[in-house]
PDB file of N, H, CA, C and O in Angstrom:
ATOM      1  N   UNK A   1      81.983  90.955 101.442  1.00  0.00           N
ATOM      2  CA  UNK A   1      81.888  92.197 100.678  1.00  0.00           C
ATOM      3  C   UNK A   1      83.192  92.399  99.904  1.00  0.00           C
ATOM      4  O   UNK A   1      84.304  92.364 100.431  1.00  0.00           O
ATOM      5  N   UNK A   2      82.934  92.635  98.492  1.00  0.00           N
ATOM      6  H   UNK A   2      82.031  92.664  98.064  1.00  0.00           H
ATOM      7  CA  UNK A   2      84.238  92.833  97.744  1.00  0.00           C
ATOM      8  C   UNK A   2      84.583  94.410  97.941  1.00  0.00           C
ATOM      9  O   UNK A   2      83.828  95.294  98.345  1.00  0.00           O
ATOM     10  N   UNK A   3      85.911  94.505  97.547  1.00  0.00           N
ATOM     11  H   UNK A   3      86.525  93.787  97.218  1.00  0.00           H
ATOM     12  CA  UNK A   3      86.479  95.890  98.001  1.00  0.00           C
ATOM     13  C   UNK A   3      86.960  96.312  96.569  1.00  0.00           C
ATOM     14  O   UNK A   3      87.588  95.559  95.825  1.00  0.00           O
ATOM     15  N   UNK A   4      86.641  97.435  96.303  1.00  0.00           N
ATOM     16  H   UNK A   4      86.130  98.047  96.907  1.00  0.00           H
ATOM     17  CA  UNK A   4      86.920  97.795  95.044  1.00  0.00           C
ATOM     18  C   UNK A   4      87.709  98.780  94.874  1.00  0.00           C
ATOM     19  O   UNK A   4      87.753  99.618  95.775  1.00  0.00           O
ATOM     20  N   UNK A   5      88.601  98.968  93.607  1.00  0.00           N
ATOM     21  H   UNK A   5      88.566  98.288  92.875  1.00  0.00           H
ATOM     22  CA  UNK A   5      89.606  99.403  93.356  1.00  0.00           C
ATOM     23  C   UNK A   5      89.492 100.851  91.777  1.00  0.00           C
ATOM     24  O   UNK A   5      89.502 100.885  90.547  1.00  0.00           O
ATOM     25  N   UNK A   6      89.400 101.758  92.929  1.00  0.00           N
ATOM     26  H   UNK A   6      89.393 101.731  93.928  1.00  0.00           H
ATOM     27  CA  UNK A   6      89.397 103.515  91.796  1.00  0.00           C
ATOM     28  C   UNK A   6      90.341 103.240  91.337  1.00  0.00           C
ATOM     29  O   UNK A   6      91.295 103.330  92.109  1.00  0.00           O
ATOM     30  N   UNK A   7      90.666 102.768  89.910  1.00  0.00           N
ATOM     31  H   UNK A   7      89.891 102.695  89.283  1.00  0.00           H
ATOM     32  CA  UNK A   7      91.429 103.358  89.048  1.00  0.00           C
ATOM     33  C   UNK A   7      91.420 104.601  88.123  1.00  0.00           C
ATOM     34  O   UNK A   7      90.553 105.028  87.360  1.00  0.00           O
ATOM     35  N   UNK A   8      92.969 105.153  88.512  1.00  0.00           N
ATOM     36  H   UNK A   8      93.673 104.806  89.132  1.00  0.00           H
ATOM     37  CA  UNK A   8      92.978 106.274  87.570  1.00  0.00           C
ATOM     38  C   UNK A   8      93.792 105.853  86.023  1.00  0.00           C
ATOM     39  O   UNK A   8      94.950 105.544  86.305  1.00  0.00           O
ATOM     40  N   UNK A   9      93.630 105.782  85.014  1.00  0.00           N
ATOM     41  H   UNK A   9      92.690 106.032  84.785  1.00  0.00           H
ATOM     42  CA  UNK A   9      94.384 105.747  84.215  1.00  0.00           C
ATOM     43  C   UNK A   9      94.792 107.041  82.928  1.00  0.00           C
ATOM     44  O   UNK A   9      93.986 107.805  82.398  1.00  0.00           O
ATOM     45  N   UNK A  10      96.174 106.962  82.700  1.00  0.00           N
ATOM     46  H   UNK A  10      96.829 106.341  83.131  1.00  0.00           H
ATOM     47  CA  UNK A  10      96.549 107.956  81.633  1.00  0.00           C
ATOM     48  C   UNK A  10      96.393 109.458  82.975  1.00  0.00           C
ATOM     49  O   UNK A  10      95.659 109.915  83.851  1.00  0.00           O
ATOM     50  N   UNK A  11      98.325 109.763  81.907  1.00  0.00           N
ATOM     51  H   UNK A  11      98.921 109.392  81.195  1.00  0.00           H
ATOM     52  CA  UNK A  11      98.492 110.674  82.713  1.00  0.00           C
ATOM     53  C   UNK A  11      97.526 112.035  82.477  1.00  0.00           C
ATOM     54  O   UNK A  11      97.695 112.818  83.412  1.00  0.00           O
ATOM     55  N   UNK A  12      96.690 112.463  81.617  1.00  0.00           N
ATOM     56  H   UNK A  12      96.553 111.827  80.858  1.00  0.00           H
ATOM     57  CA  UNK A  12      95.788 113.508  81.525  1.00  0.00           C
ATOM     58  C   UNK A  12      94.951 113.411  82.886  1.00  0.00           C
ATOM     59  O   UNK A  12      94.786 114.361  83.651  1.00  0.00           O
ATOM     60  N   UNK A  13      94.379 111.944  83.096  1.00  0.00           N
ATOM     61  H   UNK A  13      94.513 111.173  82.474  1.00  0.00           H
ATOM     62  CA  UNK A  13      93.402 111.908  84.355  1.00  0.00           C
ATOM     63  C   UNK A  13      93.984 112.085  85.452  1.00  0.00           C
ATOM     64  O   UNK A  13      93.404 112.796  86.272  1.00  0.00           O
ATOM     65  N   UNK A  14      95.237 111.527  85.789  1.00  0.00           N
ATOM     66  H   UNK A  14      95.708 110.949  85.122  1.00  0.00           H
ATOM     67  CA  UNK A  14      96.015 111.425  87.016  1.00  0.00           C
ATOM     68  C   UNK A  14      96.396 113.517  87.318  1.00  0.00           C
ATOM     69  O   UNK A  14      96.460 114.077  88.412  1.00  0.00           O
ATOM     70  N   UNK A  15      96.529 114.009  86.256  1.00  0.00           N
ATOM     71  H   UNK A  15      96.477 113.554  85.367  1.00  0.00           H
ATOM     72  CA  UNK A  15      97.078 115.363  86.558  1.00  0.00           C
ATOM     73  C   UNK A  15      95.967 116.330  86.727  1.00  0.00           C
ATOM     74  O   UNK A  15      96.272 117.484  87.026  1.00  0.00           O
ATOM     75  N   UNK A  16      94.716 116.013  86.575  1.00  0.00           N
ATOM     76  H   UNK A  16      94.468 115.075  86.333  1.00  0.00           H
ATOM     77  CA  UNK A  16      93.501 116.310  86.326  1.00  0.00           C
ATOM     78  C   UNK A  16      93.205 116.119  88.304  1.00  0.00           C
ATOM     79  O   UNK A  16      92.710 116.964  89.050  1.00  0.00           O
ATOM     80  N   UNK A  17      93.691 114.798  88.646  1.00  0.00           N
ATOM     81  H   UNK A  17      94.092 114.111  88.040  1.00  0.00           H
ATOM     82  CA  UNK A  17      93.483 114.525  90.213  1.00  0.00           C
ATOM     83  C   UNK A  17      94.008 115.158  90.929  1.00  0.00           C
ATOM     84  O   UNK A  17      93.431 115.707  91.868  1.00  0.00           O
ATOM     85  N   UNK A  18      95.440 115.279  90.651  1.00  0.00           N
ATOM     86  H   UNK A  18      95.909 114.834  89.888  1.00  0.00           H
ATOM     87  CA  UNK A  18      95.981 116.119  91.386  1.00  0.00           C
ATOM     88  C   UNK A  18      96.422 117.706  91.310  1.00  0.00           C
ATOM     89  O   UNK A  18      97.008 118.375  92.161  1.00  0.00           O
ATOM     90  N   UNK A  19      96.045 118.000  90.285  1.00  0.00           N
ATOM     91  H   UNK A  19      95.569 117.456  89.594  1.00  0.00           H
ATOM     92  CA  UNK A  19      95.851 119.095  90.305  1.00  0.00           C
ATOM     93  C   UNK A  19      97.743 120.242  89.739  1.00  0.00           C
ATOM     94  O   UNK A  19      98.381 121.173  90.230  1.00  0.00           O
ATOM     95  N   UNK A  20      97.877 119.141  88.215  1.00  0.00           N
ATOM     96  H   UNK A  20      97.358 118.385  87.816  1.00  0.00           H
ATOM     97  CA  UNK A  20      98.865 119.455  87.987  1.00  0.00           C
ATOM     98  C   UNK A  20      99.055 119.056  86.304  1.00  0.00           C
ATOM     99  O   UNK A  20      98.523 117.988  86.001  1.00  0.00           O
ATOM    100  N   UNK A  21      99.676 119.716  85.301  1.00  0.00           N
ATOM    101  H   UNK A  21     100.108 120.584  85.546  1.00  0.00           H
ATOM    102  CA  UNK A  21     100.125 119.773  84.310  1.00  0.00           C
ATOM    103  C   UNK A  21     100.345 118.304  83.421  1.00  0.00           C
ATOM    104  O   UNK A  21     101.204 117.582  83.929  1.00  0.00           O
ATOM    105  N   UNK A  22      99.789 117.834  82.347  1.00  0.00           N
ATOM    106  H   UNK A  22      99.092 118.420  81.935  1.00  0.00           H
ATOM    107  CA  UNK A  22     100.142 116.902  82.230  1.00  0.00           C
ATOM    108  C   UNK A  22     101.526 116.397  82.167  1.00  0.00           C
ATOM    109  O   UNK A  22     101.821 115.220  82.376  1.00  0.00           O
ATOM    110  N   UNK A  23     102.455 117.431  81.838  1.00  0.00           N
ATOM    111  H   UNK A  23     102.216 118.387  81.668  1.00  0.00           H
ATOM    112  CA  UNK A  23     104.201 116.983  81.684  1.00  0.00           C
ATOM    113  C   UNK A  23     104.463 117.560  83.014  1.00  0.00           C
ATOM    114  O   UNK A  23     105.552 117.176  83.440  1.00  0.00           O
ATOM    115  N   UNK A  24     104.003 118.143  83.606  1.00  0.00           N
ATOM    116  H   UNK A  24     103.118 118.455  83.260  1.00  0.00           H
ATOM    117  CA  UNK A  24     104.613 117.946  85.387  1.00  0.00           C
ATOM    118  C   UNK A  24     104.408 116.791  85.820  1.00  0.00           C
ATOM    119  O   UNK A  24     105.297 116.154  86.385  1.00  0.00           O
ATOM    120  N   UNK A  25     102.864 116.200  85.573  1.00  0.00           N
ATOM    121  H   UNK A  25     102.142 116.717  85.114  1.00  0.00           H
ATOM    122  CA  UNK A  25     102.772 114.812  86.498  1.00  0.00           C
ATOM    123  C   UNK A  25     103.390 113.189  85.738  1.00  0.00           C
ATOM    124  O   UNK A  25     103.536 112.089  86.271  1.00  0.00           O
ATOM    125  N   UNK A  26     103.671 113.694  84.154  1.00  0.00           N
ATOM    126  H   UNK A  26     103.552 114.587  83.721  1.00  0.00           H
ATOM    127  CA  UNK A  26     104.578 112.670  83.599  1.00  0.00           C
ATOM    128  C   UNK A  26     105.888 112.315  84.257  1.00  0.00           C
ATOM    129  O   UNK A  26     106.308 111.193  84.537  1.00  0.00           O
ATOM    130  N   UNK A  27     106.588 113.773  84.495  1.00  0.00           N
ATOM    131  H   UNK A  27     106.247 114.685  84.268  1.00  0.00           H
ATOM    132  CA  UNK A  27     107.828 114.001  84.826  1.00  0.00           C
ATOM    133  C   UNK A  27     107.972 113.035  86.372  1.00  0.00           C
ATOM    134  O   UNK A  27     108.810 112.183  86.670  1.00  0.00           O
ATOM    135  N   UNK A  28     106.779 113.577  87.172  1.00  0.00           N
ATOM    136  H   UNK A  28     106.099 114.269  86.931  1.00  0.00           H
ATOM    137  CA  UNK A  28     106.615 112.802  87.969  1.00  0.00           C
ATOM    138  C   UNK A  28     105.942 111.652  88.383  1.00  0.00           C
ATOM    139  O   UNK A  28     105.687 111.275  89.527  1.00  0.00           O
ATOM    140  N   UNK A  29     105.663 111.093  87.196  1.00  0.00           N
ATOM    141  H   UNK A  29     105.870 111.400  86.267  1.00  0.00           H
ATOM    142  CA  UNK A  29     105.774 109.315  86.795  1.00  0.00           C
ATOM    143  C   UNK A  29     106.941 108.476  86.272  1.00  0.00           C
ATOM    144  O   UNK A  29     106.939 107.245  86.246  1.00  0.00           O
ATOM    145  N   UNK A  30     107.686 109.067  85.962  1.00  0.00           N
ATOM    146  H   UNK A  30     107.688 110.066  85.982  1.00  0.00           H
ATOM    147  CA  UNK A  30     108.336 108.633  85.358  1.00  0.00           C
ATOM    148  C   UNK A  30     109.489 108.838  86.166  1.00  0.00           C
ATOM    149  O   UNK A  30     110.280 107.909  86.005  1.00  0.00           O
ATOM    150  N   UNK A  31     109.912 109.740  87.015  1.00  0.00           N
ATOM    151  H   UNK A  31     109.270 110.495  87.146  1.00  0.00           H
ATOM    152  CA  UNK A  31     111.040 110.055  88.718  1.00  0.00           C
ATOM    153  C   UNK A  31     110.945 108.920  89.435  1.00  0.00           C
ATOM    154  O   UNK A  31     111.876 108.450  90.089  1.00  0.00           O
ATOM    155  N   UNK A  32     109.343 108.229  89.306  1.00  0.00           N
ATOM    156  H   UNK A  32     108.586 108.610  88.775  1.00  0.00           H
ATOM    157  CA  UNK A  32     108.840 107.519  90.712  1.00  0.00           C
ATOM    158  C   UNK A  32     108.547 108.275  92.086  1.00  0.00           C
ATOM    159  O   UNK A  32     108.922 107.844  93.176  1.00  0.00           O
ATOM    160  N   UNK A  33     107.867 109.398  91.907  1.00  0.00           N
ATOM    161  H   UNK A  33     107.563 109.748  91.021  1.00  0.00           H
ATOM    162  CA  UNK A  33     107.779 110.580  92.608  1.00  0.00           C
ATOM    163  C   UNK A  33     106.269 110.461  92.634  1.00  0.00           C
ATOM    164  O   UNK A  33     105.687 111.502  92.938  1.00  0.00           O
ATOM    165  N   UNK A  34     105.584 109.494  92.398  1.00  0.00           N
ATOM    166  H   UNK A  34     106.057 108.648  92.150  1.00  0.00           H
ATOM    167  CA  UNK A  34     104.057 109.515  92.599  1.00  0.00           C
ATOM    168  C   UNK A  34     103.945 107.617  92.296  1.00  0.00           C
ATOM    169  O   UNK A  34     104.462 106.839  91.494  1.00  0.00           O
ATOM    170  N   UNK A  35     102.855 107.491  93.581  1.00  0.00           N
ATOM    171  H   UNK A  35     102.436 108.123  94.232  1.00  0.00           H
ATOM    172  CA  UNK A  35     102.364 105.737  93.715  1.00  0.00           C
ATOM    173  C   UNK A  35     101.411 105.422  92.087  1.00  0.00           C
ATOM    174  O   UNK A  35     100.214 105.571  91.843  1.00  0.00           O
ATOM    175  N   UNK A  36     102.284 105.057  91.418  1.00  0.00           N
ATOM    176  H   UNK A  36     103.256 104.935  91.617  1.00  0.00           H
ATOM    177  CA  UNK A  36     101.298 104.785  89.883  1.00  0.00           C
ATOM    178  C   UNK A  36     102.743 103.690  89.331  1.00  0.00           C
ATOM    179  O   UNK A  36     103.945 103.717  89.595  1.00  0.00           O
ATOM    180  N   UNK A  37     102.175 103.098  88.759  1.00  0.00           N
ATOM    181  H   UNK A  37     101.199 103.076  88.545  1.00  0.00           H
ATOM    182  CA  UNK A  37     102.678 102.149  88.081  1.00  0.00           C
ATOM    183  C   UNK A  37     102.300 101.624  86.274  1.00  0.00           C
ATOM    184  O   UNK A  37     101.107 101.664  85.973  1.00  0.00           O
ATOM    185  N   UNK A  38     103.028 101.289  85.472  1.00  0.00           N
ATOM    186  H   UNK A  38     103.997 101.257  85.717  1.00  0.00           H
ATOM    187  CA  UNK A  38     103.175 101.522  84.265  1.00  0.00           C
ATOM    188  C   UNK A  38     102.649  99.895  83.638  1.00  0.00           C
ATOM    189  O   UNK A  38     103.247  98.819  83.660  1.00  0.00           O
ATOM    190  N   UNK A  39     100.914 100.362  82.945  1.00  0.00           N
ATOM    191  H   UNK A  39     100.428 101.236  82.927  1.00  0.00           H
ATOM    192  CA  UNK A  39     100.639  98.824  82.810  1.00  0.00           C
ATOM    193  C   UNK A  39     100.427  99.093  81.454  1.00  0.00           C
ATOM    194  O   UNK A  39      99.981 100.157  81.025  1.00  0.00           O
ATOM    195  N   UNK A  40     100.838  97.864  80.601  1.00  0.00           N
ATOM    196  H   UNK A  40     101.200  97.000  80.950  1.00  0.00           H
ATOM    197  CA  UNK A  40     100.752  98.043  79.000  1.00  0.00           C
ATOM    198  C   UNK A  40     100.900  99.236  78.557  1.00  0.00           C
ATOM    199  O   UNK A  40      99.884  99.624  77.979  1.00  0.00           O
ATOM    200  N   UNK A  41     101.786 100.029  78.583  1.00  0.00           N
ATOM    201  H   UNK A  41     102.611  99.714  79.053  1.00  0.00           H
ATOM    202  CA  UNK A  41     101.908 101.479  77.953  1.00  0.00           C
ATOM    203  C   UNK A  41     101.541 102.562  78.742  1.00  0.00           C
ATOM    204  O   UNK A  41     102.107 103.655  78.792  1.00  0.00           O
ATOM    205  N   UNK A  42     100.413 102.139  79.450  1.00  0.00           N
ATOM    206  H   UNK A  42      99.953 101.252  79.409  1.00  0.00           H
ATOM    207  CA  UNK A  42      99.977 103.144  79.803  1.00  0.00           C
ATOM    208  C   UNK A  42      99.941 103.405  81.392  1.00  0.00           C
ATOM    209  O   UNK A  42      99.711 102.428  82.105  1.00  0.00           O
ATOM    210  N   UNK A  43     100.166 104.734  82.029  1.00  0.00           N
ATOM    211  H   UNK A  43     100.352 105.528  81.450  1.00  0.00           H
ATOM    212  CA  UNK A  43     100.265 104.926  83.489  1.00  0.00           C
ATOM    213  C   UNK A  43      98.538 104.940  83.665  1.00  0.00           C
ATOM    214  O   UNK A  43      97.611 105.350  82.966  1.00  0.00           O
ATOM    215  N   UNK A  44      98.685 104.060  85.384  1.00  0.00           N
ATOM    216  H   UNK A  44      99.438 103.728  85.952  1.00  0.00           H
ATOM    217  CA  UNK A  44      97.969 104.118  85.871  1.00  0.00           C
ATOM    218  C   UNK A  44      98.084 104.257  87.563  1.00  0.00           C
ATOM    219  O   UNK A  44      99.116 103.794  88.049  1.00  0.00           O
ATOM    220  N   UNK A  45      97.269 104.755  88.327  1.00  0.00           N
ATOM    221  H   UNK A  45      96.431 105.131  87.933  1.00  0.00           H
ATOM    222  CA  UNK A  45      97.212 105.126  89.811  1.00  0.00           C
ATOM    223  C   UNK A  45      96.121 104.590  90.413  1.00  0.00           C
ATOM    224  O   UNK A  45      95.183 104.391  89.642  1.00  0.00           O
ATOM    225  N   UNK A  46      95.912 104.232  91.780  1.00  0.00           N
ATOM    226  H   UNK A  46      96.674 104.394  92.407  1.00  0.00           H
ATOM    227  CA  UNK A  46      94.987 104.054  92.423  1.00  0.00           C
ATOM    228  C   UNK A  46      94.200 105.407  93.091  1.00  0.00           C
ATOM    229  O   UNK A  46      95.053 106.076  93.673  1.00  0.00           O
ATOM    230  N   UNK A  47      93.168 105.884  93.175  1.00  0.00           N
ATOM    231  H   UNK A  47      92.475 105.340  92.703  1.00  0.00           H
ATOM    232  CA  UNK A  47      92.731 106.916  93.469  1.00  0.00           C
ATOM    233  C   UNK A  47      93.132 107.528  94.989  1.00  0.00           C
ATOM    234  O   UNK A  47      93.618 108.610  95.317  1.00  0.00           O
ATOM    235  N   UNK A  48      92.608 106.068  95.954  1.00  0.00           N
ATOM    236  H   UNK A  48      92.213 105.189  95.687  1.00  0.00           H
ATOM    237  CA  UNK A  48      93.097 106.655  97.080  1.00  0.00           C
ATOM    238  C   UNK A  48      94.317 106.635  97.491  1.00  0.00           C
ATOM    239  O   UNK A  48      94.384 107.207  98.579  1.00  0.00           O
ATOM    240  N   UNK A  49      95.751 106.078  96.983  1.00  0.00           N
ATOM    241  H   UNK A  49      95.696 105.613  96.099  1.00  0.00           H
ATOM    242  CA  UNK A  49      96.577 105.558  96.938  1.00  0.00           C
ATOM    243  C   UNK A  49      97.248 107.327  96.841  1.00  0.00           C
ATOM    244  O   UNK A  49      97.880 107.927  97.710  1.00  0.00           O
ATOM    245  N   UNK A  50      96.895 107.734  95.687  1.00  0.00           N
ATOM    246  H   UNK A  50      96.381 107.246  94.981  1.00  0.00           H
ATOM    247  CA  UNK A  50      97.287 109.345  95.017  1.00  0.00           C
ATOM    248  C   UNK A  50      97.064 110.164  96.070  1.00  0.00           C
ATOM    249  O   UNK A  50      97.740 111.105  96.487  1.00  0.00           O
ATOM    250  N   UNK A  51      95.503 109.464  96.663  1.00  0.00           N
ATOM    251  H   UNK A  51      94.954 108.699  96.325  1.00  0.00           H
ATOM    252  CA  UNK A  51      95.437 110.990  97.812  1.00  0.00           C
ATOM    253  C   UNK A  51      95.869 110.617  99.158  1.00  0.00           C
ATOM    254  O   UNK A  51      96.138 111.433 100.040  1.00  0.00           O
ATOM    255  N   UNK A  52      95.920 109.418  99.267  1.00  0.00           N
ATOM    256  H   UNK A  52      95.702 108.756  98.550  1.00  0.00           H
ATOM    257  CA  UNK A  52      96.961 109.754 100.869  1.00  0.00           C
ATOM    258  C   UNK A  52      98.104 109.945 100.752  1.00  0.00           C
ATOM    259  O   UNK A  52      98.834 110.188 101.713  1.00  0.00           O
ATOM    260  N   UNK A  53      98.550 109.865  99.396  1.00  0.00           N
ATOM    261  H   UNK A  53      97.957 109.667  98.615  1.00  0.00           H
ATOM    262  CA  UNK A  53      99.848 110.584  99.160  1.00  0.00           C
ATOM    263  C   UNK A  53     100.167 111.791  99.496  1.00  0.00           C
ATOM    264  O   UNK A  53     101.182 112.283  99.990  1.00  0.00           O
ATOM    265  N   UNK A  54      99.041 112.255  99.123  1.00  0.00           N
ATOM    266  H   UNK A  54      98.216 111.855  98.722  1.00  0.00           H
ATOM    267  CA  UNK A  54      99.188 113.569  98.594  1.00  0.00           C
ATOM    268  C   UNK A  54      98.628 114.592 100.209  1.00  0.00           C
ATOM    269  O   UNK A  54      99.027 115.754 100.286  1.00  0.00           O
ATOM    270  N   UNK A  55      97.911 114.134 101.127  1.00  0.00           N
ATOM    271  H   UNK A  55      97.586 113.190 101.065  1.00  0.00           H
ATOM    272  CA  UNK A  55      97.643 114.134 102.766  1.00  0.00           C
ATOM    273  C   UNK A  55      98.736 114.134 103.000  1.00  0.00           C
ATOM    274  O   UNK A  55      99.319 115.141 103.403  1.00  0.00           O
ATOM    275  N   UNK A  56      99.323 112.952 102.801  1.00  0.00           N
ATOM    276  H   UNK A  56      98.849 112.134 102.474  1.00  0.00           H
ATOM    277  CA  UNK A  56     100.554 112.608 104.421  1.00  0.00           C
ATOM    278  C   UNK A  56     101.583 113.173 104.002  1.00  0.00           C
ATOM    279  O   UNK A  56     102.575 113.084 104.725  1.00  0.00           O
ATOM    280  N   UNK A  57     101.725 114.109 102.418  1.00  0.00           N
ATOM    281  H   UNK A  57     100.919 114.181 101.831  1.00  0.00           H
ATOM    282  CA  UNK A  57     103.363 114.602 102.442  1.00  0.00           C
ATOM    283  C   UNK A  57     102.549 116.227 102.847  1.00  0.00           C
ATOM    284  O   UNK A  57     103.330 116.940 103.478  1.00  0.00           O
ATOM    285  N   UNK A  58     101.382 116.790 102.636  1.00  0.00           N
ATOM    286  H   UNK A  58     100.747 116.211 102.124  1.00  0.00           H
ATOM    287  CA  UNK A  58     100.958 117.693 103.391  1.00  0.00           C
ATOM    288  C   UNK A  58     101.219 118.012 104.504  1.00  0.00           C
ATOM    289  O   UNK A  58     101.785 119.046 104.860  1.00  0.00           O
ATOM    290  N   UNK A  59     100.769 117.019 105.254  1.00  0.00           N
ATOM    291  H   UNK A  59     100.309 116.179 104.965  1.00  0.00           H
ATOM    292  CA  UNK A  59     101.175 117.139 107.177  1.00  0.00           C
ATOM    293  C   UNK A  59     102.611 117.727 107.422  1.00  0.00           C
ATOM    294  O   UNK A  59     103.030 117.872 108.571  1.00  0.00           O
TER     295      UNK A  59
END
């Protein structure tokens, strides 16, 4: 069974996920303050990657 991979791309979608401003969640792409990485121009995130992020700094 292949395992497949939610991509989020462009910071509009990524701030849209988490539930934040597009120049808040730039700011925090660009800190390295969020699991996304910068492919051909453009930011991209893994979906679940964003949200256990976003869980485990909750706890």
């Amino acid at each position: 069974m292949e395992a497949t991979i939610d991509l989020v791309w462009e910071v509009a979608e990524i701030a849209k996920l988490i539930g934040r401003t597009p120049r808040q969640t730039f700011h925090m792409l660009k800190t390295g303050q969020l699991p996304a990485k910068k492919v051909g121009g453009r930011w991209v995130a893994e979906r679940g990657k964003l949200l256990r992020f976003f869980l485990e700094t909750a706890a």
